[in-house]
N, C-alpha and C positions, 0 to 999 in steps of 0.2 A: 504493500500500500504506500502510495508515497502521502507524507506527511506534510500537514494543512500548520503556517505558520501567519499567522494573521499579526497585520501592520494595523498600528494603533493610533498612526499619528496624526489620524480625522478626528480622533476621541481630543486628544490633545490641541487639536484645533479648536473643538469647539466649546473647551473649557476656556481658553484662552479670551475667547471672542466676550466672554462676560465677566472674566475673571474669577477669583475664586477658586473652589474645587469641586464643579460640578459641570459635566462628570470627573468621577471621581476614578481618575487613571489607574489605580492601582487596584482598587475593584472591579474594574474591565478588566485589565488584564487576570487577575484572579477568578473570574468568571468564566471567561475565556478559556481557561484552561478545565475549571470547573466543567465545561459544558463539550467538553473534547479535543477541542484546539492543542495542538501537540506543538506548537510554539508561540513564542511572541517577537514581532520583528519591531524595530524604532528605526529611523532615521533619522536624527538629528541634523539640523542645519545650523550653522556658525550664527547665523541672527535670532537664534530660538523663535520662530514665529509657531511651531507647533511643541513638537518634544525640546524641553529642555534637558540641558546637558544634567540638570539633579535628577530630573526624570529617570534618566538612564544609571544614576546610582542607585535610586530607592527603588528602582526595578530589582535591584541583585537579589535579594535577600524573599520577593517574591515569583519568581520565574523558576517554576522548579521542572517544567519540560525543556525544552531549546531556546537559548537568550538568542537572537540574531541581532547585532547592531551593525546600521547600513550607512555607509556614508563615505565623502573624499579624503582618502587621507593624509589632509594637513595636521599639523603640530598637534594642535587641540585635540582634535579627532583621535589622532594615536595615543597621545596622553589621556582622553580616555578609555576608551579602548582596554587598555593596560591597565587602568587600574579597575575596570569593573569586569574583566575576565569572561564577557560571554561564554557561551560556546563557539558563535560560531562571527565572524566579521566578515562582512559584504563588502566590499571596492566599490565604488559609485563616481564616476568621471563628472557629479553636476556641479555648477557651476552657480558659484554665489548670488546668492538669489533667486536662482532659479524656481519655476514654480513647482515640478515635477522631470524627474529624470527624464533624458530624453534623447541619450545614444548611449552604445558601451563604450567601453576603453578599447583606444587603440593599442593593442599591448604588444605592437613589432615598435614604435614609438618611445611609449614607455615601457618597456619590456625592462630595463637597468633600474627604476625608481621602484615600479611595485616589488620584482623580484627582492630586493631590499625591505622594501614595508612587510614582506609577506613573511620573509624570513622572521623579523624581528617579532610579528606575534605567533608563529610557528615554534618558536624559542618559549612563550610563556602558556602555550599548548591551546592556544585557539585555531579553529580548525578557520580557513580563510577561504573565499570564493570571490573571482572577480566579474564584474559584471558586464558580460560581452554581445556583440551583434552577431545571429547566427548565419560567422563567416568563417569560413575555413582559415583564412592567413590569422584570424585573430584568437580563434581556438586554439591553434598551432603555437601561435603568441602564446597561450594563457600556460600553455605547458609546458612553456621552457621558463617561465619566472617561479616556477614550484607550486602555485596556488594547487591544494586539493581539490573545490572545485570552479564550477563555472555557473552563471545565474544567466542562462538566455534571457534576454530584453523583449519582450512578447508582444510590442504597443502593436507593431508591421503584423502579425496574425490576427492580435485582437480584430482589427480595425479589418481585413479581407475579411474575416469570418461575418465580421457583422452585415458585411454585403454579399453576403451568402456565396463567396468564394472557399473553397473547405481546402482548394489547393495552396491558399497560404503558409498550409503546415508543413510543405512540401523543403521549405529551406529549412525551417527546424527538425524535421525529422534526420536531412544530412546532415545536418551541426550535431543531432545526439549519437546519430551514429561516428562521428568522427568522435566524438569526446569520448565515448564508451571506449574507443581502440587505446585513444593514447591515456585511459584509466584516469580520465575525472570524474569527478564527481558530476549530477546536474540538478541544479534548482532551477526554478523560472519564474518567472513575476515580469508583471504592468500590464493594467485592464485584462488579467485575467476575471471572469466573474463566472456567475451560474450559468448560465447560456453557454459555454464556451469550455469550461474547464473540464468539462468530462470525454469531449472531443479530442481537447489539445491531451490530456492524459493518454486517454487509447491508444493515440499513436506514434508518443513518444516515448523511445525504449530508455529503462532504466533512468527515469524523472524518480528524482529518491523528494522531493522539497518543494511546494510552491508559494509563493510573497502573494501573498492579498490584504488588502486595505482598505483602498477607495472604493470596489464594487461592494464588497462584503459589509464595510457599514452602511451604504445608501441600500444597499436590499434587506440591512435589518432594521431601518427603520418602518417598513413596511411589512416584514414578516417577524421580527424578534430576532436578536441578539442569537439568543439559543436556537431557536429552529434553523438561522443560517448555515450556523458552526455544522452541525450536524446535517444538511446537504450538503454539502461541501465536502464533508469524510466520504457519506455514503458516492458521489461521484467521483471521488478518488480513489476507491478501491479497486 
């Protein structure tokens, strides 16, 4: 079964937008897990406009399935990182301010800078994934800089599937077969949702992880929190 890690950082948004502690981040996430969610993902961004960087400490002590913290890694980012010890650290190429990711890393480019970052939290035994466009030169990239695994960037299938082209999965299905050979790992994430994700599952071999955030709160506020978590397992299986 690949395993359902839900991004929390629309929760975090919309405490923000009133202030206060409602909602209350840390009972979503405890919920979350409560309710089947077999991880919890954050991305911080350097201007905390949703998850802030305390967020992601007083998460430690309750995330007791899979911690995933996603983000670029400058200074800050690594330092924390390092001191809140996920399990697992995502690579994310966006760019300050951005509103939402919006390509992978080019890793024949940066290939010397992550190989470096990746080492350094591989050293304090966080398992690392970078986040790439399902292309051959850049998969190729992603396994000469050591990362365990890889996060295919999903926005390009989302967006065919919803115009009822099914051949969109047709580049991801090569990018997982090429990552299966050279032995990474595969997660995937962005505008994965319910419509979509049982599809992209079936056809993609050995998808161990998927990022969901944005569709999975906007369908729970129309179906529950709880009832989402749990389609979401059952089409993952």
């Amino acid at each position: 079964m690949t395993k359902l890690s839900v991004n929390i950082n629309k929760i975090a948004t919309l405490r923000n937008a009133r202030g206060g502690n409602v909602p209350n981040l840390l009972q979503v996430a405890t919920d979350i897990q409560k309710f089947g969610g077999q991880g919890i993902t954050i991305h911080p961004r350097p201007d905390e406009r949703h998850i802030r960087y305390q967020d992601a400490r007083d998460l430690q002590s309750i995330v007791y399935t899979e911690y995933n913290i996603e983000g670029n890694p400058q200074h800050n980012f690594i330092d924390l990182v390092l001191e809140c010890k996920p399990t697992q650290v995502t690579l994310v190429p966006d760019a300050i301010g951005a509103i939402t990711s919006s390509a992978g890393w080019d890793t024949v480019a940066n290939g010397s800078y992550l190989s470096e970052v990746i080492q350094e939290f591989q050293r304090h035994g966080i398992r690392t994934s970078i986040f790439v466009d399902p292309i051959a030169a850049m998969i190729e990239g992603a396994k000469k800089t050591g990362t365990d695994r890889i996060e295919l960037y999903t926005e390009a299938f989302a967006h065919q599937y919803s115009l009822g082209n099914e051949r969109g999965i047709d580049l991801y299905i090569k990018a997982a077969e090429l990552a299966n050979e050279l032995g990474l790992g595969i997660n995937a994430g962005h505008d994965l949702s319910l419509d979509n994700i049982q599809f992209f599952k079936q056809n993609i071999p050995g998808l161990l992880e998927v990022s969901i955030g944005h569709a999975l709160i906007s369908e729970a506020i129309y179906l529950g929190l709880d009832n989402v978590v749990n389609m979401y397992l059952q089409k993952l299986k």
